[in-house]
SEDREN-543706 format. One line per 8 residues: their letters; for each residue x, z, y of C-alpha. Coordinates in Angstrom, 3 decimals. Layout:
<atoms>
a) X,Z,Y | ...
</atoms>
This chain:
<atoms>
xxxxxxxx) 151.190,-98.791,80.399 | 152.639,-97.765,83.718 | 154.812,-95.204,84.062 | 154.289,-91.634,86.096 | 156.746,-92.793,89.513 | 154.667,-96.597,89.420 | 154.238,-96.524,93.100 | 157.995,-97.022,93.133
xxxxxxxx) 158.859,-99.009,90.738 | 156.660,-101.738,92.089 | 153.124,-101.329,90.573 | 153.975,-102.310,87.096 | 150.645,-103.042,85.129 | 149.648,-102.665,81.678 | 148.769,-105.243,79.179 | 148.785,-107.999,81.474
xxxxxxxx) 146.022,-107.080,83.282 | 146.856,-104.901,86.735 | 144.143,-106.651,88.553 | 142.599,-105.045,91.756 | 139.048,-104.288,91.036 | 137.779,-103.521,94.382 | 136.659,-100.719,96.485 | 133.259,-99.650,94.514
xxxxxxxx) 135.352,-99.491,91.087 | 134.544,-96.254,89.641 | 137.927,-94.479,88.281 | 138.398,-91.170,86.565 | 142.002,-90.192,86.268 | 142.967,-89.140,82.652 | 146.675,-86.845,82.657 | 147.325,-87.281,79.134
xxxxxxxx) 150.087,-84.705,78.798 | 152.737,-83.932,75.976 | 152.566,-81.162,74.156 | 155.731,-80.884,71.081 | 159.107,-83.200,72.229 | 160.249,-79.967,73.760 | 160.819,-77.966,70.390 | 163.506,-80.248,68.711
xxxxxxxx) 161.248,-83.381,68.140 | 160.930,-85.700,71.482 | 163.373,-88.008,72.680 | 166.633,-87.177,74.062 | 168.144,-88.728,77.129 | 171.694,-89.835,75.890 | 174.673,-91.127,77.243 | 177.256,-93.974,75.710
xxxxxxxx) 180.726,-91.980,75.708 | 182.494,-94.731,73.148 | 184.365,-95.705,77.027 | 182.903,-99.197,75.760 | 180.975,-99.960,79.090 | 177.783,-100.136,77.452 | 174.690,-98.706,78.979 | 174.134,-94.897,79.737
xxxxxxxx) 172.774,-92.604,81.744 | 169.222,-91.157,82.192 | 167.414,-94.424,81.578 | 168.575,-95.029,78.296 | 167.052,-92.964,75.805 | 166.996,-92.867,72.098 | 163.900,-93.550,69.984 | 162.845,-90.394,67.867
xxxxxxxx) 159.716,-88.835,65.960 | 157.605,-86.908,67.857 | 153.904,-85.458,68.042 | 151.982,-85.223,71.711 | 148.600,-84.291,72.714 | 145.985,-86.622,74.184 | 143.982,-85.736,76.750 | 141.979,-86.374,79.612
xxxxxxxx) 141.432,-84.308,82.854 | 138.531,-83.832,85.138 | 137.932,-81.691,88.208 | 134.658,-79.097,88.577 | 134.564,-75.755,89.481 | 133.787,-72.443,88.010 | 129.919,-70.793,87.425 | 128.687,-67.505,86.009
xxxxxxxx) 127.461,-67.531,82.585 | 124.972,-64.947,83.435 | 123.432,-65.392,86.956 | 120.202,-63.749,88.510 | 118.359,-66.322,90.919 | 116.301,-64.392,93.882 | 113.898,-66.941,95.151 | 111.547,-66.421,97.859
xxxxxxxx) 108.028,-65.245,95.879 | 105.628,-65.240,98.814 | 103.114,-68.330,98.494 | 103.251,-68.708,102.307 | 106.612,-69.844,104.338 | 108.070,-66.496,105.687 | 110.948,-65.903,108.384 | 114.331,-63.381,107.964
xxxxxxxx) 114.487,-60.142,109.023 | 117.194,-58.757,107.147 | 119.591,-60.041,104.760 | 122.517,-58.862,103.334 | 125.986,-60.783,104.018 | 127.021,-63.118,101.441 | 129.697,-61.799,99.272 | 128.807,-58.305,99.300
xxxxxxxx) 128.989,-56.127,95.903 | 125.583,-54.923,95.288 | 124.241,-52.376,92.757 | 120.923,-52.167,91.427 | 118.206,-51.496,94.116 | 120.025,-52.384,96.862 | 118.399,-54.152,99.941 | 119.074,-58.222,99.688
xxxxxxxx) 116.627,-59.676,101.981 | 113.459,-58.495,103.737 | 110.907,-61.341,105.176 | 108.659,-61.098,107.662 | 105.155,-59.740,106.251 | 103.294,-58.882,109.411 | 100.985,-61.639,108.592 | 100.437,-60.310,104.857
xxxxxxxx) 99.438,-56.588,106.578 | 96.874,-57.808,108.646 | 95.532,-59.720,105.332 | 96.009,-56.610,103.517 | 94.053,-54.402,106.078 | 91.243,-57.459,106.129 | 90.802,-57.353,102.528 | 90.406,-53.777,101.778
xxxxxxxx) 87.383,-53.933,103.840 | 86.099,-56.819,102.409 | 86.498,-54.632,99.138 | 84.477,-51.738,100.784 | 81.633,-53.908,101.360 | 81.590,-55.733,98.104 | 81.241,-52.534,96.335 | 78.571,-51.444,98.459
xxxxxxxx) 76.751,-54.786,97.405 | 77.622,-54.637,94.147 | 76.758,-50.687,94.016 | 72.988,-52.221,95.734 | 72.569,-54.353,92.611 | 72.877,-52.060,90.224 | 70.385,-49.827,91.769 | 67.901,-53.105,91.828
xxxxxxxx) 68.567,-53.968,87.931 | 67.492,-50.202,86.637 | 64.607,-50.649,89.238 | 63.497,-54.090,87.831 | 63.817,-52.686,84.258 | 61.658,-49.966,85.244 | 59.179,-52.056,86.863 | 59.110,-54.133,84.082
xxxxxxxx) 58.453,-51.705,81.394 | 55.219,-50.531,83.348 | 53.825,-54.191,84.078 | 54.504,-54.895,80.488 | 52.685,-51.215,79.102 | 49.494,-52.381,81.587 | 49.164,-55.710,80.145 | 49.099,-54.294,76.658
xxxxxxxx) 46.845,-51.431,77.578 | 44.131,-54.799,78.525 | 45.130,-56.640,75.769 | 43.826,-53.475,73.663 | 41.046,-52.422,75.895 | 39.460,-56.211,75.521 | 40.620,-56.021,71.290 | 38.337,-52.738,71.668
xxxxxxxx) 35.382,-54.273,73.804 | 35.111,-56.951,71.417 | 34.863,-54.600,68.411 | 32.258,-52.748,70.729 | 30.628,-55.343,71.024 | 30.106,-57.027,67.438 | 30.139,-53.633,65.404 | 27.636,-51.837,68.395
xxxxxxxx) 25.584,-54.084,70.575 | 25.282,-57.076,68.147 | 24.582,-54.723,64.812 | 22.260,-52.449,67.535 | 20.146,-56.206,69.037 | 19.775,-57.569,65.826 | 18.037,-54.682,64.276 | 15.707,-54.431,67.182
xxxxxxxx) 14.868,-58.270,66.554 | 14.491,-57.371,62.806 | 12.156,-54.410,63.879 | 9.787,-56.635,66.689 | 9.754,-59.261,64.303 | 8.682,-57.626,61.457 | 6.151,-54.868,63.762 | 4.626,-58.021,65.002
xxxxxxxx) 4.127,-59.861,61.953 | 2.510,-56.521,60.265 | -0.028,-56.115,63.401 | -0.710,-59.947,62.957 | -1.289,-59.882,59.367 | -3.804,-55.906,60.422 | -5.513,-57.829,63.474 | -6.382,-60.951,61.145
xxxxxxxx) -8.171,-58.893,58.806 | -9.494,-56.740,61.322 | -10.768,-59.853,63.083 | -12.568,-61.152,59.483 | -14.278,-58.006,59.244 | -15.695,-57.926,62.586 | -16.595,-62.047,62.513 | -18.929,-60.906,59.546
xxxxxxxx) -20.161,-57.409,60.934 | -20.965,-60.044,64.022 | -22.683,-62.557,61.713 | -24.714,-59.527,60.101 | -25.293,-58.537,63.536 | -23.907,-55.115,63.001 | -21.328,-55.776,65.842 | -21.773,-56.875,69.702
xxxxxxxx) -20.588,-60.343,70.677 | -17.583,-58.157,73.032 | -16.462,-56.247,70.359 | -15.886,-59.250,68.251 | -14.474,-61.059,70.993 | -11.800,-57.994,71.841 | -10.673,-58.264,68.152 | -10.053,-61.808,68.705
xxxxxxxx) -8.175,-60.806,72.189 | -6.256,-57.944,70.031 | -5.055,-60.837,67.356 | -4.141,-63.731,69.908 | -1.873,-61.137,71.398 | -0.129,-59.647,68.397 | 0.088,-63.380,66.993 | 2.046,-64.197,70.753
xxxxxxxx) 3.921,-61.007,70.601 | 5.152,-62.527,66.695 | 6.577,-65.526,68.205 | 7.803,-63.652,71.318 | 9.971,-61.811,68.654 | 10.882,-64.805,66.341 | 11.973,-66.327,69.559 | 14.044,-63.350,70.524
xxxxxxxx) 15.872,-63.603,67.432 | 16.598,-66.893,67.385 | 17.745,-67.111,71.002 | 20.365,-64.194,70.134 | 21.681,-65.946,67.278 | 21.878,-68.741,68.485 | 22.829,-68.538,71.885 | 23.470,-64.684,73.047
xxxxxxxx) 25.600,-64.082,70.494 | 27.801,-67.352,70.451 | 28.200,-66.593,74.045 | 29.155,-62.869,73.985 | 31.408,-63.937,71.091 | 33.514,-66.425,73.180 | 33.149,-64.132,75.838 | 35.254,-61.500,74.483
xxxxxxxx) 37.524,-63.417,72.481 | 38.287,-64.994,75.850 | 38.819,-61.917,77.312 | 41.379,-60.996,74.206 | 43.364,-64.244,74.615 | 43.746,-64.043,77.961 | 44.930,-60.577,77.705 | 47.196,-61.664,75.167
xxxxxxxx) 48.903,-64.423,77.340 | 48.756,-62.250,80.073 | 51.550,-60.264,77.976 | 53.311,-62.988,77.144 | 53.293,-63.938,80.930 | 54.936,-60.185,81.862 | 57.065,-60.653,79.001 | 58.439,-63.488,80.593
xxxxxxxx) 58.226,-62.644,84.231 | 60.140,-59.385,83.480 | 62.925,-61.241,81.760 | 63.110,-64.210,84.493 | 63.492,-61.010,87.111 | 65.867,-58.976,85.504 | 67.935,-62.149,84.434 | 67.898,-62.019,88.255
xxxxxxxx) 69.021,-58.808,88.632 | 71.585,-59.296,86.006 | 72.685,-62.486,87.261 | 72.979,-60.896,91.127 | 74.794,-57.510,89.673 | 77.653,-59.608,88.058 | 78.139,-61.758,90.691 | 78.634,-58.952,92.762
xxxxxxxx) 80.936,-57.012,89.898 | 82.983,-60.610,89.964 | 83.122,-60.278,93.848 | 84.747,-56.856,94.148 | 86.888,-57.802,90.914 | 88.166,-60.458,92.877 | 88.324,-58.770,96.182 | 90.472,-56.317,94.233
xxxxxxxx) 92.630,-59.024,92.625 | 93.107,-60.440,95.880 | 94.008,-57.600,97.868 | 96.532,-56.514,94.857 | 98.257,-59.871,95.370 | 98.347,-59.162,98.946 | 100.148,-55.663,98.162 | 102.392,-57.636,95.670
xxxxxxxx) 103.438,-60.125,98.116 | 103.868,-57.046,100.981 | 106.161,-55.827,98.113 | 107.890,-59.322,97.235 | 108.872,-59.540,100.861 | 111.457,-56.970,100.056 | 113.852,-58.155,97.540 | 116.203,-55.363,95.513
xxxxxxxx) 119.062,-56.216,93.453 | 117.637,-56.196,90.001 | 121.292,-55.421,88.576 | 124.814,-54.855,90.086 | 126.167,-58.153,90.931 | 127.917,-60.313,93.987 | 125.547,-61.938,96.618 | 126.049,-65.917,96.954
xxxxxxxx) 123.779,-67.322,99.444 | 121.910,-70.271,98.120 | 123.383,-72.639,100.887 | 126.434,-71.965,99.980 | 125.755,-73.260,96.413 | 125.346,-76.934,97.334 | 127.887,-78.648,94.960 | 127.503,-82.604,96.258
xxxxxxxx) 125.841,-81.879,99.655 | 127.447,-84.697,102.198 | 124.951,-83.597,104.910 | 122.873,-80.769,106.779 | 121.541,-78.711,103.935 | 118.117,-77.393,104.140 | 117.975,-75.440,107.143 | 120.907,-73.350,107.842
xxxxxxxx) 122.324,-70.990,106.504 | 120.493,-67.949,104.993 | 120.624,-65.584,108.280 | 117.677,-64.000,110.254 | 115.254,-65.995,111.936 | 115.517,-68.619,109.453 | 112.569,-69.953,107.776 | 112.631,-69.845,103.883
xxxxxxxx) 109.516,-71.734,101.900 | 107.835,-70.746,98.903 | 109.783,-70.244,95.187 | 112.909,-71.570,97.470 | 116.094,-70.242,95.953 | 117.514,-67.506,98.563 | 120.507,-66.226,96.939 | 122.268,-65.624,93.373
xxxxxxxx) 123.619,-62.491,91.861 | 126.616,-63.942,89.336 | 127.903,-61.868,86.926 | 131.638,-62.792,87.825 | 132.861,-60.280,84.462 | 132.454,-63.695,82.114 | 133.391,-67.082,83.638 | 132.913,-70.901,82.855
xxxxxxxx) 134.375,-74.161,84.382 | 131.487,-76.825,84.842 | 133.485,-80.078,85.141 | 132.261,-84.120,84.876 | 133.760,-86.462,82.222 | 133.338,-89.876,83.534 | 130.783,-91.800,80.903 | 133.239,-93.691,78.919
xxxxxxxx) 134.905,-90.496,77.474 | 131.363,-88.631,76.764 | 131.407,-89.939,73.118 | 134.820,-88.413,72.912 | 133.982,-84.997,74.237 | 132.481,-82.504,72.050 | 131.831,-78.848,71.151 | 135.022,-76.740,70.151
xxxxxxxx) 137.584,-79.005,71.570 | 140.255,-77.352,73.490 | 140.794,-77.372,77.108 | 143.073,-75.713,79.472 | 141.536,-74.782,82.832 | 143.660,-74.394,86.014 | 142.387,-73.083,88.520 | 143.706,-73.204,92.028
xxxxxxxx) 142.033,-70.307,94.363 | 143.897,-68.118,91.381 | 147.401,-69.258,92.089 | 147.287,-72.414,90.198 | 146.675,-70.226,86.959 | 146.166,-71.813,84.046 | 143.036,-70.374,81.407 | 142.531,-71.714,77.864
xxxxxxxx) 138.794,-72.407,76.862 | 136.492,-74.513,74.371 | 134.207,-76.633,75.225 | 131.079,-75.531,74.529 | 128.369,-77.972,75.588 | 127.702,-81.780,77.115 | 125.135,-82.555,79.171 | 122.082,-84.784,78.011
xxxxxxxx) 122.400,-86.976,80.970 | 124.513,-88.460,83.304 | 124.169,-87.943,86.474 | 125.278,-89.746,90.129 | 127.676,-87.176,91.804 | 129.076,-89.646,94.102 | 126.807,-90.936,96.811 | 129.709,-93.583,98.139
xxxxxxxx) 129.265,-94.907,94.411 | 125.802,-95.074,92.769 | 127.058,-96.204,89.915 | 129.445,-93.747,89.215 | 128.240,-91.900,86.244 | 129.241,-88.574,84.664 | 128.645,-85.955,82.584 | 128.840,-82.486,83.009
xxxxxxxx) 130.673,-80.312,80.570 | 130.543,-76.506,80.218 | 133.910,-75.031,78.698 | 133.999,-71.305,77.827 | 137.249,-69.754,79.414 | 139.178,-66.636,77.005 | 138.190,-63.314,78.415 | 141.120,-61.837,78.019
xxxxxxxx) 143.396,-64.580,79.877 | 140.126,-64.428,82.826 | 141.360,-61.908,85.901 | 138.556,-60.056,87.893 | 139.183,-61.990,90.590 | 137.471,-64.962,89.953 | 134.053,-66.527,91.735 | 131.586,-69.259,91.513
xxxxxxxx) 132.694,-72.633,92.689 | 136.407,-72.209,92.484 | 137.472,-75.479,92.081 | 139.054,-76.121,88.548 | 140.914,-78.545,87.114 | 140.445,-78.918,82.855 | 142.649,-80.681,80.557 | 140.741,-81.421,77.459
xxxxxxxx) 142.681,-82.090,74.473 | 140.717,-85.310,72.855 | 143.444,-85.934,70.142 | 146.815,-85.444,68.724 | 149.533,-87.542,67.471 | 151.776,-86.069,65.018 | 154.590,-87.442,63.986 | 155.130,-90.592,65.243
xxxxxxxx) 157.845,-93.009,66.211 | 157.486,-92.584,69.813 | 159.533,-94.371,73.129 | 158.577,-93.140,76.855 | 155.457,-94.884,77.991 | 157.674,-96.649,80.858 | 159.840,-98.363,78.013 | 157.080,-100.788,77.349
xxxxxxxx) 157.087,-104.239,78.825 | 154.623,-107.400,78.233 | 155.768,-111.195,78.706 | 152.082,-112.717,78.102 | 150.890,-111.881,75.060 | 154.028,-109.692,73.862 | 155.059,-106.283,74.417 | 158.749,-105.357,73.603
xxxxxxxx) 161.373,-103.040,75.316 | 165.046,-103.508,75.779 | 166.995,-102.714,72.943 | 170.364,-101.361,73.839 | 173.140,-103.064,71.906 | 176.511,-102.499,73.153 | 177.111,-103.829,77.013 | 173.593,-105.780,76.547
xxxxxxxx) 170.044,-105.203,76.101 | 167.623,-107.187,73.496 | 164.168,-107.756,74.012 | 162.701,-106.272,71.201 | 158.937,-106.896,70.254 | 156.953,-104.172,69.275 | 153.461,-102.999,68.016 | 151.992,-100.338,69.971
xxxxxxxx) 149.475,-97.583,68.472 | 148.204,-94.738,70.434 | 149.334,-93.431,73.788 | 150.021,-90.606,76.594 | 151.085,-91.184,79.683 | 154.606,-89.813,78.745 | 154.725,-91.032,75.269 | 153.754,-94.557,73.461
xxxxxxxx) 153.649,-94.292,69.817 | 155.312,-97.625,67.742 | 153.986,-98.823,64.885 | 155.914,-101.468,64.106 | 158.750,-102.771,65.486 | 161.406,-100.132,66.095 | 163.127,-96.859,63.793 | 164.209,-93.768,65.067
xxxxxxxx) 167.809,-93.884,66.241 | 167.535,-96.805,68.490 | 168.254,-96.600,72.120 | 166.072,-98.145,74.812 | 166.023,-98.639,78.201 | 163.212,-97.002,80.102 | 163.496,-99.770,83.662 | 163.486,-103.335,84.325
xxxxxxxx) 167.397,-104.219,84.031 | 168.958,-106.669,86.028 | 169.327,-110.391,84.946 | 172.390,-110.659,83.741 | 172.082,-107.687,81.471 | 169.646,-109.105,78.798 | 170.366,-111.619,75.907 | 168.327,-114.681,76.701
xxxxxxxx) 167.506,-116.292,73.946 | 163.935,-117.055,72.453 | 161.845,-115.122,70.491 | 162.941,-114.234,67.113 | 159.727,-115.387,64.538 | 160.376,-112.823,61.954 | 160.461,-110.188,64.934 | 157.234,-111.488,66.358
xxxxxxxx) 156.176,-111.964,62.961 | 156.389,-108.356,62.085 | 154.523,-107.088,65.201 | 152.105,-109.587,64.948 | 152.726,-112.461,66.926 | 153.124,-115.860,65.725 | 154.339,-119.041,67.342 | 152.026,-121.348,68.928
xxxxxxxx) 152.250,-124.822,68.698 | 152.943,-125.264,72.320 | 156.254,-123.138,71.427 | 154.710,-120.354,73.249 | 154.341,-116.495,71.421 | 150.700,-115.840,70.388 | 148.918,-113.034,68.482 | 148.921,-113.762,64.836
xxxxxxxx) 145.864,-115.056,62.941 | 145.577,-111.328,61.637 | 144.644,-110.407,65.237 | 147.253,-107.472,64.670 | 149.955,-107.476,67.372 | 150.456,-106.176,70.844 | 149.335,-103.182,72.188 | 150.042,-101.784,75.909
xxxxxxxx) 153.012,-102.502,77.765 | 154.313,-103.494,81.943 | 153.495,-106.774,82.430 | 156.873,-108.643,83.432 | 157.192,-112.698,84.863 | 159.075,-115.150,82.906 | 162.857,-114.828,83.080 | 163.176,-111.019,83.055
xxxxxxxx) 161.146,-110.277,86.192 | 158.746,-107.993,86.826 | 155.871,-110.188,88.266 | 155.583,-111.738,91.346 | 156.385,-109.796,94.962 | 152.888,-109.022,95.292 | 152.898,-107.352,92.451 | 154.436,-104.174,94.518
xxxxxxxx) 151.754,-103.959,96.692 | 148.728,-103.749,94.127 | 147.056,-101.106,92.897 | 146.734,-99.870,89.677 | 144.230,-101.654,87.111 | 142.322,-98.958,85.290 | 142.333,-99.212,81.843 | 141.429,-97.280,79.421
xxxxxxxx) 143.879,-94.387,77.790 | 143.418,-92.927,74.791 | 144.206,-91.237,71.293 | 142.650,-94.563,69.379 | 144.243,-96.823,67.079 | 145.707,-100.877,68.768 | 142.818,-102.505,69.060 | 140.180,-99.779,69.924
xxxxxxxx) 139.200,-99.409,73.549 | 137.865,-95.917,75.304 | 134.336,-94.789,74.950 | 134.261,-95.187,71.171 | 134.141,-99.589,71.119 | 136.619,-101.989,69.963 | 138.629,-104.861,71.514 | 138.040,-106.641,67.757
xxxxxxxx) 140.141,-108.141,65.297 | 140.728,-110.956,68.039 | 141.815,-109.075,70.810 | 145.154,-106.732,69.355 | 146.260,-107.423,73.112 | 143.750,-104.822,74.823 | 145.956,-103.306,77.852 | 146.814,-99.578,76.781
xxxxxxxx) 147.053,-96.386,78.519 | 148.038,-96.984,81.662 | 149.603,-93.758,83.457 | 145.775,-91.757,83.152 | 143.747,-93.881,84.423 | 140.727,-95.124,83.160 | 138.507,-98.078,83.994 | 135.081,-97.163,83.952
xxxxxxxx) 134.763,-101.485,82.865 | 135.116,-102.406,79.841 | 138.594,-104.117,79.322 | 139.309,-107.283,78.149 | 142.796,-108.876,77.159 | 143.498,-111.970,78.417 | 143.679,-115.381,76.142 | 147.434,-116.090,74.701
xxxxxxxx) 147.297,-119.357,76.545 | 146.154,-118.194,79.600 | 148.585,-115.181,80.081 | 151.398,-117.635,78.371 | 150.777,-120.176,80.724 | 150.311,-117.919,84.265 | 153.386,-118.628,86.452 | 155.534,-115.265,87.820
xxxxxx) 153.946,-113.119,89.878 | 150.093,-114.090,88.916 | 147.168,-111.572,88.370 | 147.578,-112.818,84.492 | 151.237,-112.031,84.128 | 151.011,-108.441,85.565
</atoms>
């Protein structure tokens, strides 16, 4: 534990272990701050008036109950709860024109920026003609669809009107002309067979009139003439007949059914052609639709963006350019600041409009104290630009990562925590990125047996103070529980009433003798068997204290001109370490708080016979 004024008292470490760790060594200071000693409890600086020339005076105080706060501080600065972002909305890069200066009031509708949108005109001016003549296209195929449907109604109607005229020819046909040629066959046939069947009797009659001689020789040879002839004219008939049956009509038949089938496909065909066409049509009309639908969508994106280039407060608000918003920027940000002429890219964050009427502090918690920090603890925010006031808050939330906010130290990692500052303690005076300081308040102590943090001394392995006790001071050995940087709380060890001394005395003023081993006992400690104090098999002694050499010194003379060692300060019982682990029933000799500051290493205690053994002056004895 090292006192507040360490850099003059020599660089006192804690625990034993005030090593250097090197330039890259992460640290987050922790200001662990008391709260009650003020009200009647604390310790009381008191002065031996017995005339007795024992010790007195504002280094000796007595040891008392008290209750303090413990807490850890980290720097940030102060954001809007509510904030409107204005980012550029044009899909092209766009120059300045206009901008309004940052810090100005605004109230809704008021000019913020204007870009430069000559280019989106001319596309503006280019599209609506494109528009014109996609309608005019579009207006073209419409007129060609109700033409196609109306020439496809009429092909269709004439290749019906054949398909029934052939239906009706064929009916013609087999109900007329067959009915009408096979009656005349019937008639020949049967006319010729009758005038055979006369003309063969006629001829019998004359053979025998010719035989009798009653008839000339011509006569009987013109009946014969007469009967070949109506016997040829027969078969000319049965002939007839046959050859219609059998042939004409087959034909004719095929013929027309031909003619009906073909008229019938034909229909089909139309039926077909007319859809393929207006499919066509159809196909060409909503293309065109699509084309002035899109033409239209385009050119009311144009018009959107002609609009986008000029911004208008959306609410009442204060203007923060976005390149003044850069919280770890260790370089040339983008490119310049937001002024005309300068060239901002698309969705690119211009400018924000906070509302500065509700406040919060944004601050990083190094990554050992994140498992410590959480919603509804209490903080205290000061903040500097307002005259160093001082706001209470809660913490509200903890971010999900850590991030690297250091670019010197990669592996610097931290947290960023929101706290929600009281309204009514807030002035109307306050902006974004104020720099704040927060104290959060991690834990309390309450009533405790408590000795300044700068009465605690460490020979090895053992912390003690010096017990006042008359004209001389004791070397008391003590078990230490949680600390503050003001305040070290004793568990064991030491009752209220006693008085210690807060600095390294002088030689001559402290009992030498050894350890007592009920003292040590009590704390803790044992002896070893090399005669030497170590912790107890019980691993429960220790605690933090200023490492001092053997023989009542404070370490060797280098130990004025080393830093520091970070360790880690907290609210957690001997034994525990920051960031939620534990040093382990073997290790009761974990340095404690030392003065706020935190090593973002774990911390180890040093072996009893390795800090026993380190001569004055070492790494091990500080």
């Amino acid at each position: 534990m090292t006192q507040p004024n360490a850099g003059r008292n020599g660089g006192r470490g804690v625990g034993g272990s005030s090593r250097c760790r090197g330039g890259s060594l992460a640290r987050v200071v922790v200001s662990l701050v008391i709260v009650a000693g003020v009200a009647g409890g604390g310790y009381w600086v008191l002065r031996d008036d017995d005339g007795s020339g024992g010790h007195s005076g504002p280094d000796v105080v007595q040891v008392s109950r008290s209750g303090f706060d413990i807490s850890t501080t980290s720097n940030g600065e102060l954001e809007a709860r509510n904030q409107i972002e204005i980012r550029n909305k044009l899909e092209s890069p766009s120059t300045i024109v206009e901008v309004v200066p940052e810090g100005t009031r605004v109230r809704a509708g008021d000019l913020l920026v204007r870009l430069n949108s000559d280019q989106l005109t001319t596309q503006v001016e280019q599209a609506e003609l494109e528009l014109t003549s996609a309608r005019s296209k579009w207006q073209a195929s419409q007129h060609a669809y109700e033409i196609q449907e109306i020439d496809n109604e009429q092909r269709l109607r004439q290749a019906l009107l054949k398909l029934e005229l052939a239906g009706l020819e064929y009916n013609q046909w087999l109900e007329g002309e067959v009915k009408t040629k096979r009656q005349s066959n019937q008639l020949a046939l049967s006319r010729s067979g009758l005038e055979v069947d006369r003309l063969a009797e006629k001829l019998s009659q004359s053979y025998d009139l010719w035989q009798k001689g009653f008839l000339s020789k011509d006569e009987y040879d013109r009946d014969m003439v007469s009967y070949i002839e109506a016997q040829s004219a027969w078969i000319t008939a049965t002939l007839n007949a046959d050859i219609f049956e059998n042939f004409e009509f087959e034909k004719n038949h095929k013929k027309h059914r031909s003619e009906i089938d073909d008229a019938a496909a034909n229909v089909e065909q139309v039926r077909l052609n007319n859809r393929i066409q207006l499919d066509a049509r159809s196909s060409e009309r909503e293309n065109d639709r699509r084309s002035v639908e899109l033409r239209e969508s385009r050119l009311n994106k144009l018009k959107e963006q002609v609009e986008a280039a000029t911004v208008r407060a959306p609410s009442e608000g204060l203007v923060v350019h976005a390149s003044s918003m850069s919280r770890f920027s260790f370089g040339p940000s983008g490119d310049g600041p937001m002024q005309i002429g300068r060239q901002v890219y698309p969705n690119e964050l211009i400018m924000v409009l906070p509302d500065t009427s509700e406040m919060i502090a944004a601050v990083r918690v190094h990554e050992s104290l994140a498992s410590r920090v959480r919603p509804g603890l209490k903080a205290e925010v000061k903040i500097d630009a307002a005259g160093g006031r001082v706001v209470p808050g809660v913490i509200e939330s903890i971010g999900v990562l850590a991030e690297t906010t250091n670019w010197r130290d990669p592996n610097l990692k931290e947290y960023t925590v929101k706290i929600g500052l009281d309204r009514s303690a807030v002035g109307g005076d306050l902006k974004p990125s104020m720099r704040a300081e927060a104290r959060l308040i991690l834990d309390r102590v309450e009533d405790a047996v408590a000795v300044p943090a700068q009465a605690v001394f460490s020979e090895g392995v053992v912390r003690f103070v010096y017990r006042v006790e008359g004209a001389k001071l004791r070397r008391q050995p003590v078990r230490l529980g949680r600390q503050s940087d003001t305040l070290a709380e004793i568990l064991t060890g030491l009752d209220p009433g006693a008085r210690v001394l807060t600095r390294e005395p002088s030689t001559g003023k402290v009992i030498r003798e050894p350890w007592d081993p009920a003292a040590l006992a009590a704390c803790g400690y044992e002896i070893g068997d090399d005669g030497q104090p170590r912790l107890a098999s019980n691993g429960r002694g220790g605690g933090g204290g200023r490492a001092r050499g053997p023989g009542g010194g404070r370490g060797g003379p280098e130990a004025t001109d080393r830093p520091e060692a970070p360790n880690s300060g907290d609210a957690r019982p001997d034994g525990e370490v920051a960031g939620g682990g534990s040093a382990g029933a073997t290790d009761p000799a974990a340095p404690v708080a030392d003065a706020g500051v935190v090593s973002s290493e774990p911390v180890h205690a040093a072996p009893a016979s390795e800090a026993t053994a380190a001569p004055a002056g070492s790494a091990a004895s500080r």
